[in-house]
N, C-alpha and C positions, 0 to 999 in steps of 0.2 A: 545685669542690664547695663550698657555703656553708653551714656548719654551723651557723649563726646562728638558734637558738631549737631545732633540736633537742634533743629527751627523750625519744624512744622507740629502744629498742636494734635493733627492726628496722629503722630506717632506714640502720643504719649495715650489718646482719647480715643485711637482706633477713627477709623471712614465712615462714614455713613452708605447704605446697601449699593442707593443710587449713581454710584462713583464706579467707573472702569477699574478694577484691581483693588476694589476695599478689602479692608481686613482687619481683625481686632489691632488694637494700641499694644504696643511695647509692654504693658502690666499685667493686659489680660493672656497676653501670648505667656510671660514669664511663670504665670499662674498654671496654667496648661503644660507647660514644659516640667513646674515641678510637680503637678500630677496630686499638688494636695493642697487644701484649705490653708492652712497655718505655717507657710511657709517663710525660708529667714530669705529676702530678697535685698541683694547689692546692687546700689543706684550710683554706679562707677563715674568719676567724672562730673558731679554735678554743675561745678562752675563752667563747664564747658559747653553750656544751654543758650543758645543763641535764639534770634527769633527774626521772623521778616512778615513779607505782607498775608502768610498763609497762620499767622494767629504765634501766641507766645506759649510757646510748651511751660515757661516757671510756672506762669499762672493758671496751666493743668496739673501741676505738679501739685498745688494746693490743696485742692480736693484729695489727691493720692494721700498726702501726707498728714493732714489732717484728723486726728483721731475722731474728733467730733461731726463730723459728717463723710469719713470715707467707709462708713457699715454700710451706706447705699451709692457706690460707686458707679456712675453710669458710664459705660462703653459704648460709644455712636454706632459698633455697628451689631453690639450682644443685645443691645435696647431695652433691658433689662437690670434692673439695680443688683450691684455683687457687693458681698459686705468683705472689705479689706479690714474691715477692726482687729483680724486675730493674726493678720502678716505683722513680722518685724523687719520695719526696713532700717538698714544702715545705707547711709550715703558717704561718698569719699569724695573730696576738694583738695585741692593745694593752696587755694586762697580761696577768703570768704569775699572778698572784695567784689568779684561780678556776681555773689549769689542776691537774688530780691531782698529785702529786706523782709515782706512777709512771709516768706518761703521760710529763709531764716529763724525767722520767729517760731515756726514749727518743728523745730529742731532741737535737741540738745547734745549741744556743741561740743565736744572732747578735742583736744587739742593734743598733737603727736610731737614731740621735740625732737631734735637729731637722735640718731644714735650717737652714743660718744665713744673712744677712741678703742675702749676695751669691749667694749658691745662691737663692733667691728671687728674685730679680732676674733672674738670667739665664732661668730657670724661665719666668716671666714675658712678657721679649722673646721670646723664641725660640719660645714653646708656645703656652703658656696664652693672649696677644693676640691672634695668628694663628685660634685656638680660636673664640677670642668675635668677632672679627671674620665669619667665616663662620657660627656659629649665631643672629648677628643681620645679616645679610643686608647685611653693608658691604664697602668694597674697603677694599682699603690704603692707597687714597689719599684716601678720604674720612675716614678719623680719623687722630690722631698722637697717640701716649702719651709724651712724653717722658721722660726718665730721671728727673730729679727728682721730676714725677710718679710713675714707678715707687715710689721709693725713700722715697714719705709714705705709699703706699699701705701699705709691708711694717711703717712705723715709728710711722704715726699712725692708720691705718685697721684693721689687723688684730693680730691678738697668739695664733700658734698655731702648733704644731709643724711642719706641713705646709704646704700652699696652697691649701686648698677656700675658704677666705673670703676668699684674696688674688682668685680666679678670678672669686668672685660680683661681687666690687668692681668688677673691670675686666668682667661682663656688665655691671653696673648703667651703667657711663660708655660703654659701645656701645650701649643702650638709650641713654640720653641724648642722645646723638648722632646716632642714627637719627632720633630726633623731632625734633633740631632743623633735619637737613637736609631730613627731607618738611614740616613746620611752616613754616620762617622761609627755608630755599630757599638756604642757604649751602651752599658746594661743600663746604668741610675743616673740620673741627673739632679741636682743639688740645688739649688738658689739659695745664698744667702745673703745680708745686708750687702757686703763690697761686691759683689758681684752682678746684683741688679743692674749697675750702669751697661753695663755690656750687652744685654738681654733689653732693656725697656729706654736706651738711650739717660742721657743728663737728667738730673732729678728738678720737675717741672715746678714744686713747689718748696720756698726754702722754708726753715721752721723761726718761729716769732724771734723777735730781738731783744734780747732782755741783757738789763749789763751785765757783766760780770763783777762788776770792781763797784761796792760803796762810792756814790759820787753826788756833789751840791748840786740840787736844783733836777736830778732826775729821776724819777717817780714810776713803778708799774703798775699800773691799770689794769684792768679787766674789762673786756667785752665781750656782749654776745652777740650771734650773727647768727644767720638762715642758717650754715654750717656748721654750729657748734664755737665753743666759744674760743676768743683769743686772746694773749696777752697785747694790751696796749700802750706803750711807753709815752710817759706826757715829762716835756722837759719845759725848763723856765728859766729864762735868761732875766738877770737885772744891767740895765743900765742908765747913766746919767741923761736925765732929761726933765721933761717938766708933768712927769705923771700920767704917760699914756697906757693906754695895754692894747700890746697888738697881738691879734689870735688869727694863727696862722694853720694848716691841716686840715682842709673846709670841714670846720668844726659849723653843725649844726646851733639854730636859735637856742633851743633847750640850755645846752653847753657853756654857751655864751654866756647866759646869765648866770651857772653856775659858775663862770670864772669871776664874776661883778661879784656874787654873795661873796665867793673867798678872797677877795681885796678885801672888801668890807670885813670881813671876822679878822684879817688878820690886824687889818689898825688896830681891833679891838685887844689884839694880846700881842702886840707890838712889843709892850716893856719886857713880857716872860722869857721871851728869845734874845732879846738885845737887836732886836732892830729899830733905825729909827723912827718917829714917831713925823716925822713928817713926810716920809719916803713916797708918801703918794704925789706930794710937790715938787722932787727932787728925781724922784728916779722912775726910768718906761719899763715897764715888764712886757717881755716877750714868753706867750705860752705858744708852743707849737705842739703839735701831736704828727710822728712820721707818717709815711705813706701818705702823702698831701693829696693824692689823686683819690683817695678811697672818703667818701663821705662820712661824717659819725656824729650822731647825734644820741641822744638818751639823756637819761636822769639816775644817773648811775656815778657820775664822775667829778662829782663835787671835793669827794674827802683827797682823789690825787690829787685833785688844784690846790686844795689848800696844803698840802704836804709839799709840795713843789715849792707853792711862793714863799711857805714860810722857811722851806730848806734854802730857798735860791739867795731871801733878803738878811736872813740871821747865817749864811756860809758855813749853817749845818749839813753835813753826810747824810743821807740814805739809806738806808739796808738794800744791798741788790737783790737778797732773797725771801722779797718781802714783797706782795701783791695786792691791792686794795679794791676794793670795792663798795659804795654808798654814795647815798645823795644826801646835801647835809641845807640844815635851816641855819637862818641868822642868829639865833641863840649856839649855834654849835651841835645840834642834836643829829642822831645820822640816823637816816632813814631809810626805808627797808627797799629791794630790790629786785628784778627779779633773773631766771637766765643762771639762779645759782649754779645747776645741775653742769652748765657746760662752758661754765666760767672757772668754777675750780678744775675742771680739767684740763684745762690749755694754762691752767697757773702748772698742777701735775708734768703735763709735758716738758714743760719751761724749766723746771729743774727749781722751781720755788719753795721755801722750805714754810714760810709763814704766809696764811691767807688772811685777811683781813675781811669782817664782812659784819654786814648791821648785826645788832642785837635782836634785831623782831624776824631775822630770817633763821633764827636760830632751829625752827622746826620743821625748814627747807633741807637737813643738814640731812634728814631720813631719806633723802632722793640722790645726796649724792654719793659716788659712785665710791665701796668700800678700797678698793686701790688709794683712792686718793685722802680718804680719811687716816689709814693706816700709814701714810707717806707723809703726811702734810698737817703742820698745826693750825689750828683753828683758832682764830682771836674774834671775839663779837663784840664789838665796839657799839656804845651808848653812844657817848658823847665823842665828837673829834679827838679831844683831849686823851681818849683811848686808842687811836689812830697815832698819834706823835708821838705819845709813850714808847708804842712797841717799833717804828718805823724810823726816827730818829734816832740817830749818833750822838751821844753826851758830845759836846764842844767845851773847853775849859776857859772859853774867850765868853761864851751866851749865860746868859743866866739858866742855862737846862736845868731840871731835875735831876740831876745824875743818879739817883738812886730811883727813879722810875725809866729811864733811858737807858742804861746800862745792859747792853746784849747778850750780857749770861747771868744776869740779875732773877733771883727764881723766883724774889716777889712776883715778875710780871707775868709768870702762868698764872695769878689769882683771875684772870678776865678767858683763858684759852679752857681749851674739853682737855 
Protein backbone atom coordinates (compact mmCIF):
# COMPACT_ATOMS: atom_id res chain seq x y z
CA UNK A 1 0.00 0.00 0.00
CA UNK A 2 1.83 3.38 -0.91
CA UNK A 3 0.95 6.17 1.10
CA UNK A 4 2.78 8.68 -0.74
CA UNK A 5 0.78 11.92 -1.07
CA UNK A 6 -2.11 10.88 0.71
CA UNK A 7 -4.46 13.56 2.66
CA UNK A 8 -7.79 12.37 2.70
CA UNK A 9 -9.02 10.26 5.75
CA UNK A 10 -11.21 8.12 3.50
CA UNK A 11 -8.61 6.68 1.89
CA UNK A 12 -7.26 5.17 4.68
CA UNK A 13 -11.19 4.73 6.35
CA UNK A 14 -13.04 3.91 3.05
CA UNK A 15 -16.48 6.52 2.07
CA UNK A 16 -19.34 6.23 3.65
CA UNK A 17 -22.43 4.45 1.02
CA UNK A 18 -24.01 8.01 0.73
CA UNK A 19 -21.10 9.55 -1.25
CA UNK A 20 -20.99 9.59 -5.39
CA UNK A 21 -18.07 6.89 -6.03
CA UNK A 22 -17.53 5.40 -2.27
CA UNK A 23 -15.65 2.63 -1.74
CA UNK A 24 -13.74 0.66 0.96
CA UNK A 25 -10.23 2.42 2.55
CA UNK A 26 -6.73 1.66 1.22
CA UNK A 27 -6.69 -1.54 4.19
CA UNK A 28 -9.72 -3.09 3.51
CA UNK A 29 -9.08 -3.05 -0.37
CA UNK A 30 -5.36 -4.43 0.45
CA UNK A 31 -7.00 -7.07 2.66
CA UNK A 32 -9.11 -8.22 -0.29
CA UNK A 33 -6.54 -8.08 -2.72
CA UNK A 34 -4.55 -10.53 -0.41
CA UNK A 35 -7.53 -12.78 -0.27
CA UNK A 36 -6.55 -13.87 3.42
CA UNK A 37 -7.04 -13.01 7.12
CA UNK A 38 -3.33 -12.95 8.42
CA UNK A 39 -1.76 -11.10 5.91
CA UNK A 40 2.05 -9.32 5.96
CA UNK A 41 0.89 -5.63 4.58
CA UNK A 42 3.74 -2.85 3.45
CA UNK A 43 2.57 0.73 4.38
CA UNK A 44 5.28 2.13 1.72
CA UNK A 45 5.94 5.79 2.40
CA UNK A 46 4.62 6.51 5.62
CA UNK A 47 6.12 9.90 6.23
CA UNK A 48 4.65 11.03 3.04
CA UNK A 49 1.06 11.38 4.80
CA UNK A 50 -0.13 14.74 4.38
CA UNK A 51 -3.54 16.03 5.52
CA UNK A 52 -6.02 19.01 4.57
CA UNK A 53 -9.64 20.22 5.18
CA UNK A 54 -10.98 16.58 4.20
CA UNK A 55 -9.64 14.96 7.82
CA UNK A 56 -5.99 13.60 8.65
CA UNK A 57 -5.23 10.17 7.28
CA UNK A 58 -2.04 9.75 10.48
CA UNK A 59 -4.71 9.98 12.80
CA UNK A 60 -6.69 6.94 10.92
CA UNK A 61 -3.69 5.46 10.77
CA UNK A 62 -4.04 4.93 14.57
CA UNK A 63 -6.72 2.79 14.90
CA UNK A 64 -4.91 0.57 11.94
CA UNK A 65 -1.79 0.34 13.86
CA UNK A 66 -2.79 0.04 16.94
CA UNK A 67 -2.67 -3.50 18.44
CA UNK A 68 -5.20 -2.82 21.10
CA UNK A 69 -8.13 -1.62 19.45
CA UNK A 70 -7.44 -2.45 15.60
CA UNK A 71 -9.27 -6.45 16.40
CA UNK A 72 -12.53 -4.14 15.58
CA UNK A 73 -11.51 -2.07 12.86
CA UNK A 74 -14.25 -0.01 11.37
CA UNK A 75 -14.46 0.65 7.48
CA UNK A 76 -17.04 3.69 6.74
CA UNK A 77 -18.26 2.14 4.01
CA UNK A 78 -18.03 -2.30 5.11
CA UNK A 79 -19.87 -0.82 8.52
CA UNK A 80 -18.96 -3.51 10.13
CA UNK A 81 -16.04 -4.26 12.70
CA UNK A 82 -12.96 -6.36 10.86
CA UNK A 83 -10.27 -7.65 13.29
CA UNK A 84 -6.78 -6.47 12.02
CA UNK A 85 -5.07 -8.13 15.39
CA UNK A 86 -3.63 -11.07 13.21
CA UNK A 87 -2.09 -8.60 9.90
CA UNK A 88 1.65 -7.77 10.32
CA UNK A 89 2.22 -4.41 9.18
CA UNK A 90 5.67 -3.04 8.37
CA UNK A 91 5.95 0.52 7.32
CA UNK A 92 8.78 2.32 5.48
CA UNK A 93 10.10 6.20 6.17
CA UNK A 94 13.21 7.91 5.08
CA UNK A 95 12.64 10.27 8.05
CA UNK A 96 10.81 10.04 11.28
CA UNK A 97 10.66 13.65 11.32
CA UNK A 98 7.07 14.36 9.53
CA UNK A 99 5.72 11.00 11.09
CA UNK A 100 2.98 12.07 14.37
CA UNK A 101 4.47 11.51 17.39
CA UNK A 102 1.49 9.11 18.48
CA UNK A 103 1.62 7.21 15.38
CA UNK A 104 5.15 6.79 16.08
CA UNK A 105 4.56 5.58 19.47
CA UNK A 106 2.88 2.62 17.94
CA UNK A 107 5.78 1.54 16.20
CA UNK A 108 8.75 -0.23 16.69
CA UNK A 109 11.43 1.54 15.13
CA UNK A 110 14.41 -0.47 13.34
CA UNK A 111 16.75 1.83 11.77
CA UNK A 112 18.65 0.83 8.16
CA UNK A 113 22.30 2.37 7.90
CA UNK A 114 23.95 2.96 4.50
CA UNK A 115 25.16 0.25 2.82
CA UNK A 116 29.02 0.38 2.98
CA UNK A 117 31.45 0.19 0.31
CA UNK A 118 31.81 -3.54 -0.02
CA UNK A 119 28.06 -4.23 0.38
CA UNK A 120 27.89 -2.24 -2.87
CA UNK A 121 30.12 -4.03 -4.49
CA UNK A 122 28.80 -7.22 -3.97
CA UNK A 123 25.19 -5.79 -4.59
CA UNK A 124 26.52 -4.90 -7.76
CA UNK A 125 28.32 -8.36 -9.15
CA UNK A 126 25.86 -10.39 -8.11
CA UNK A 127 22.34 -8.29 -8.96
CA UNK A 128 22.30 -5.16 -10.18
CA UNK A 129 24.98 -6.26 -13.44
CA UNK A 130 23.12 -9.39 -14.20
CA UNK A 131 19.95 -6.63 -13.95
CA UNK A 132 21.19 -4.24 -16.66
CA UNK A 133 22.75 -6.91 -18.59
CA UNK A 134 19.15 -8.32 -19.61
CA UNK A 135 17.21 -4.78 -19.55
CA UNK A 136 19.74 -3.88 -22.34
CA UNK A 137 19.64 -6.88 -24.41
CA UNK A 138 23.49 -8.13 -23.77
CA UNK A 139 24.84 -11.64 -22.82
CA UNK A 140 27.41 -12.19 -20.33
CA UNK A 141 29.75 -12.60 -22.63
CA UNK A 142 29.59 -9.62 -24.51
CA UNK A 143 30.40 -7.00 -21.54
CA UNK A 144 32.86 -7.36 -18.54
CA UNK A 145 32.80 -5.08 -15.56
CA UNK A 146 35.72 -5.54 -13.72
CA UNK A 147 36.37 -5.14 -10.03
CA UNK A 148 38.18 -2.16 -10.09
CA UNK A 149 35.76 -0.79 -12.22
CA UNK A 150 33.21 -1.79 -9.90
CA UNK A 151 34.93 -0.16 -6.96
CA UNK A 152 35.47 3.72 -8.94
CA UNK A 153 32.09 3.46 -9.74
CA UNK A 154 30.88 3.17 -5.75
CA UNK A 155 34.04 5.79 -4.95
CA UNK A 156 34.16 8.28 -7.74
CA UNK A 157 30.93 7.96 -9.61
CA UNK A 158 28.29 7.97 -6.96
CA UNK A 159 27.92 9.26 -3.31
CA UNK A 160 24.48 7.75 -1.63
CA UNK A 161 23.05 5.65 0.94
CA UNK A 162 21.78 2.84 -1.19
CA UNK A 163 22.51 1.94 -4.99
CA UNK A 164 19.73 3.54 -7.38
CA UNK A 165 22.61 5.82 -8.95
CA UNK A 166 25.33 2.91 -8.67
CA UNK A 167 22.56 0.86 -11.01
CA UNK A 168 21.86 3.88 -13.50
CA UNK A 169 25.97 4.02 -13.88
CA UNK A 170 26.28 0.51 -14.77
CA UNK A 171 22.75 0.88 -17.27
CA UNK A 172 24.64 3.85 -18.69
CA UNK A 173 28.12 1.43 -19.44
CA UNK A 174 25.54 -1.51 -21.08
CA UNK A 175 24.17 1.20 -23.14
CA UNK A 176 27.53 2.00 -24.03
CA UNK A 177 28.33 -1.09 -24.85
CA UNK A 178 25.42 -2.16 -26.86
CA UNK A 179 26.31 0.72 -29.21
CA UNK A 180 29.52 -0.21 -29.53
CA UNK A 181 29.03 -3.85 -30.46
CA UNK A 182 26.06 -2.92 -33.19
CA UNK A 183 28.31 0.42 -34.24
CA UNK A 184 32.10 -0.76 -34.58
CA UNK A 185 31.17 -4.92 -34.63
CA UNK A 186 33.52 -5.86 -31.62
CA UNK A 187 32.54 -9.07 -29.91
CA UNK A 188 33.42 -8.05 -25.85
CA UNK A 189 33.57 -4.97 -24.35
CA UNK A 190 35.69 -4.48 -21.14
CA UNK A 191 35.49 -1.52 -18.52
CA UNK A 192 37.96 -1.10 -16.33
CA UNK A 193 39.36 1.47 -13.62
CA UNK A 194 41.45 3.82 -16.42
CA UNK A 195 39.01 3.56 -18.81
CA UNK A 196 35.78 4.73 -17.02
CA UNK A 197 36.86 8.37 -17.87
CA UNK A 198 36.11 7.76 -21.44
CA UNK A 199 32.57 6.07 -21.02
CA UNK A 200 31.03 8.03 -17.96
CA UNK A 201 32.99 11.51 -18.41
CA UNK A 202 35.62 13.10 -15.36
CA UNK A 203 35.29 11.51 -12.02
CA UNK A 204 32.36 13.51 -10.13
CA UNK A 205 33.54 12.71 -6.72
CA UNK A 206 37.16 12.93 -5.41
CA UNK A 207 38.07 10.56 -2.56
CA UNK A 208 38.80 12.12 1.29
CA UNK A 209 42.08 13.94 2.10
CA UNK A 210 44.16 12.44 4.22
CA UNK A 211 48.13 13.38 4.64
CA UNK A 212 50.42 11.54 3.55
CA UNK A 213 53.39 12.75 5.45
CA UNK A 214 53.48 12.74 9.61
CA UNK A 215 52.84 16.51 10.35
CA UNK A 216 52.40 19.14 13.69
CA UNK A 217 49.04 20.10 14.36
CA UNK A 218 47.26 17.83 11.83
CA UNK A 219 44.89 15.36 12.89
CA UNK A 220 42.29 12.49 11.16
CA UNK A 221 39.05 12.43 12.22
CA UNK A 222 36.21 10.45 11.49
CA UNK A 223 32.77 11.18 10.56
CA UNK A 224 29.54 9.83 9.85
CA UNK A 225 27.04 11.20 7.32
CA UNK A 226 23.55 10.04 5.60
CA UNK A 227 26.03 8.51 3.11
CA UNK A 228 28.20 6.46 4.94
CA UNK A 229 31.19 7.60 6.78
CA UNK A 230 34.22 9.87 5.91
CA UNK A 231 37.51 10.86 6.84
CA UNK A 232 37.62 14.28 8.50
CA UNK A 233 40.87 16.17 8.77
CA UNK A 234 41.05 18.87 11.78
CA UNK A 235 44.24 21.05 11.70
CA UNK A 236 45.46 23.49 14.38
CA UNK A 237 47.50 26.47 13.96
CA UNK A 238 49.36 28.19 16.97
CA UNK A 239 50.05 31.77 16.99
CA UNK A 240 51.28 34.88 19.05
CA UNK A 241 48.44 36.62 20.64
CA UNK A 242 46.59 37.22 23.70
CA UNK A 243 44.64 33.64 23.85
CA UNK A 244 41.99 33.59 21.46
CA UNK A 245 40.49 30.48 19.58
CA UNK A 246 39.16 30.85 16.30
CA UNK A 247 37.04 27.92 14.81
CA UNK A 248 36.70 28.12 11.55
CA UNK A 249 34.72 25.00 8.95
CA UNK A 250 31.05 26.09 10.26
CA UNK A 251 31.86 23.81 12.90
CA UNK A 252 28.46 23.15 14.65
CA UNK A 253 27.62 24.26 18.79
CA UNK A 254 28.19 20.77 19.92
CA UNK A 255 31.96 20.97 18.39
CA UNK A 256 32.50 24.08 19.70
CA UNK A 257 32.49 23.15 23.09
CA UNK A 258 34.42 20.28 22.50
CA UNK A 259 37.13 22.54 21.29
CA UNK A 260 36.69 24.78 24.89
CA UNK A 261 36.99 21.02 26.98
CA UNK A 262 40.29 20.41 24.97
CA UNK A 263 41.93 23.80 25.84
CA UNK A 264 41.06 23.20 29.15
CA UNK A 265 42.52 19.40 29.37
CA UNK A 266 45.40 20.56 27.64
CA UNK A 267 46.51 23.31 30.50
CA UNK A 268 45.95 20.60 32.42
CA UNK A 269 48.96 18.42 31.04
CA UNK A 270 50.78 21.28 29.80
CA UNK A 271 54.19 20.24 31.78
CA UNK A 272 54.02 16.36 30.11
CA UNK A 273 54.50 17.75 26.65
CA UNK A 274 56.74 20.74 27.25
CA UNK A 275 54.24 23.22 26.45
CA UNK A 276 54.00 26.39 28.10
CA UNK A 277 51.89 26.79 30.83
CA UNK A 278 50.75 30.13 30.18
CA UNK A 279 50.03 29.59 26.38
CA UNK A 280 46.37 30.36 26.85
CA UNK A 281 47.73 34.15 27.61
CA UNK A 282 50.34 34.32 25.08
CA UNK A 283 49.28 32.46 22.11
CA UNK A 284 45.56 32.32 19.52
CA UNK A 285 44.81 28.98 18.29
CA UNK A 286 43.31 28.43 15.23
CA UNK A 287 41.11 25.02 14.61
CA UNK A 288 39.77 24.77 11.08
CA UNK A 289 38.12 21.64 9.82
CA UNK A 290 38.37 21.72 5.42
CA UNK A 291 35.53 21.74 3.28
CA UNK A 292 34.25 25.12 5.11
CA UNK A 293 30.97 25.13 3.01
CA UNK A 294 29.92 21.53 4.42
CA UNK A 295 28.28 22.00 7.96
CA UNK A 296 29.53 19.44 10.95
CA UNK A 297 28.49 19.02 14.00
CA UNK A 298 28.41 15.81 16.62
CA UNK A 299 30.01 14.53 19.65
CA UNK A 300 32.37 12.50 18.30
CA UNK A 301 35.45 14.95 17.90
CA UNK A 302 36.66 15.82 21.10
CA UNK A 303 39.87 13.26 21.22
CA UNK A 304 41.16 14.99 17.28
CA UNK A 305 40.96 18.45 19.20
CA UNK A 306 42.84 17.58 21.71
CA UNK A 307 45.51 15.66 19.66
CA UNK A 308 45.66 18.65 17.28
CA UNK A 309 46.31 21.37 20.21
CA UNK A 310 48.49 19.28 21.97
CA UNK A 311 50.52 18.37 18.63
CA UNK A 312 50.21 22.07 17.38
CA UNK A 313 51.40 23.76 21.08
CA UNK A 314 54.23 20.93 22.08
CA UNK A 315 55.53 20.84 17.93
CA UNK A 316 54.85 17.19 18.08
CA UNK A 317 54.24 14.98 14.70
CA UNK A 318 51.15 13.04 14.06
CA UNK A 319 50.91 9.60 12.72
CA UNK A 320 49.26 10.14 8.96
CA UNK A 321 48.03 6.66 9.31
CA UNK A 322 46.30 7.04 12.29
CA UNK A 323 42.41 7.86 12.48
CA UNK A 324 40.36 8.87 15.64
CA UNK A 325 37.38 8.82 16.77
CA UNK A 326 35.41 9.90 20.58
CA UNK A 327 34.12 12.35 22.60
CA UNK A 328 36.12 13.07 25.67
CA UNK A 329 35.16 14.57 29.42
CA UNK A 330 37.21 17.17 31.42
CA UNK A 331 38.80 14.43 33.50
CA UNK A 332 40.27 12.95 30.10
CA UNK A 333 37.88 9.98 29.81
CA UNK A 334 36.62 9.06 26.06
CA UNK A 335 33.45 8.44 25.44
CA UNK A 336 31.63 6.06 23.49
CA UNK A 337 30.14 6.90 19.80
CA UNK A 338 28.33 6.00 17.49
CA UNK A 339 28.27 5.53 13.26
CA UNK A 340 31.11 3.04 14.06
CA UNK A 341 30.09 0.66 11.17
CA UNK A 342 30.68 3.36 8.47
CA UNK A 343 33.38 5.43 10.01
CA UNK A 344 35.86 2.53 10.07
CA UNK A 345 35.28 2.19 6.48
CA UNK A 346 35.97 5.51 4.97
CA UNK A 347 39.29 5.23 7.62
CA UNK A 348 39.62 1.47 5.22
CA UNK A 349 39.21 3.41 2.03
CA UNK A 350 41.74 6.18 3.23
CA UNK A 351 44.42 3.81 3.30
CA UNK A 352 44.61 4.20 7.23
CA UNK A 353 46.43 1.69 8.98
CA UNK A 354 45.45 2.47 12.82
CA UNK A 355 41.69 3.31 14.07
CA UNK A 356 41.32 4.71 17.18
CA UNK A 357 37.89 4.35 18.92
CA UNK A 358 36.42 4.49 22.71
CA UNK A 359 36.69 1.61 24.86
CA UNK A 360 32.75 0.98 25.57
CA UNK A 361 32.28 0.73 21.53
CA UNK A 362 34.33 -2.15 21.85
CA UNK A 363 31.19 -4.51 21.05
CA UNK A 364 30.26 -2.25 18.00
CA UNK A 365 33.42 -4.04 16.60
CA UNK A 366 30.74 -7.26 15.86
CA UNK A 367 29.11 -4.81 13.10
CA UNK A 368 31.95 -3.73 11.41
CA UNK A 369 32.64 -4.83 8.18
CA UNK A 370 35.26 -8.02 8.29
CA UNK A 371 37.52 -6.27 5.22
CA UNK A 372 38.26 -3.69 7.43
CA UNK A 373 38.90 -5.51 10.65
CA UNK A 374 41.43 -7.91 8.72
CA UNK A 375 43.17 -4.46 7.15
CA UNK A 376 43.00 -2.19 9.94
CA UNK A 377 44.27 -2.23 13.72
CA UNK A 378 41.98 -1.53 16.22
CA UNK A 379 43.09 0.51 19.47
CA UNK A 380 40.11 1.17 22.26
CA UNK A 381 41.23 3.93 24.10
CA UNK A 382 39.95 4.56 27.98
CA UNK A 383 41.46 7.63 28.66
CA UNK A 384 42.80 10.36 26.02
CA UNK A 385 46.17 9.47 27.31
CA UNK A 386 45.49 6.20 25.27
CA UNK A 387 44.88 8.42 22.24
CA UNK A 388 48.43 10.35 22.41
CA UNK A 389 50.25 7.20 23.27
CA UNK A 390 49.56 5.56 20.01
CA UNK A 391 48.91 8.95 17.68
CA UNK A 392 51.97 11.00 18.73
CA UNK A 393 55.63 10.98 17.52
CA UNK A 394 58.21 10.73 20.49
CA UNK A 395 59.93 14.61 20.05
CA UNK A 396 63.51 14.58 21.91
CA UNK A 397 62.85 18.32 22.66
CA UNK A 398 58.91 17.48 24.84
CA UNK A 399 59.08 15.67 27.77
CA UNK A 400 57.17 12.56 25.63
CA UNK A 401 57.09 9.06 26.99
CA UNK A 402 59.22 7.57 24.45
CA UNK A 403 58.77 4.31 25.38
CA UNK A 404 54.92 4.59 25.14
CA UNK A 405 55.23 6.74 21.81
CA UNK A 406 57.54 4.89 19.94
CA UNK A 407 55.77 3.61 16.38
CA UNK A 408 57.10 0.27 16.40
CA UNK A 409 57.14 -0.07 20.12
CA UNK A 410 55.14 -3.70 20.71
CA UNK A 411 54.43 -2.65 24.28
CA UNK A 412 51.69 -0.57 22.56
CA UNK A 413 49.40 -3.55 21.05
CA UNK A 414 48.80 -4.24 24.97
CA UNK A 415 45.45 -1.71 24.41
CA UNK A 416 44.77 -2.95 20.30
CA UNK A 417 42.63 -6.68 19.25
Amino acid sequence: VSLGGVKDESDIRGHRKTYVGAMPGRIMNAMKLAGSKNPVVLLDEIDKMSNDFRGDPSSAMLEVLDSEQNNAFRDHYIEVPFDLSDVLFITTANTLDTVQAPLLDRMEVIELSSYTREEKFHIAKEHLIKKQEGKNGLKASQIRICNDAIYKLIDSYTREAGVRNLERQIGSLCRKAAKEIVEDGVKKVTFKADNLEKYLGHEKYLPDVVSDKDAVGSVNGLAWTSVGGVVMPLEVLVLDGKGRIELTGSLGDVMKESAKIAVSYCRSVADKYGIDKDFYEKKDLHIHAPEGAVPKDGPSAGVTMITGIISALGNIKVRSDVAMTGEITLSGKVLPIGGLREKTMAAYKAGVKTIIVPFANKADLDDVDDTVKLCCEFVFAKTIQDVLDVALIPNSKNNVPLELLSKNEPERKKLTV
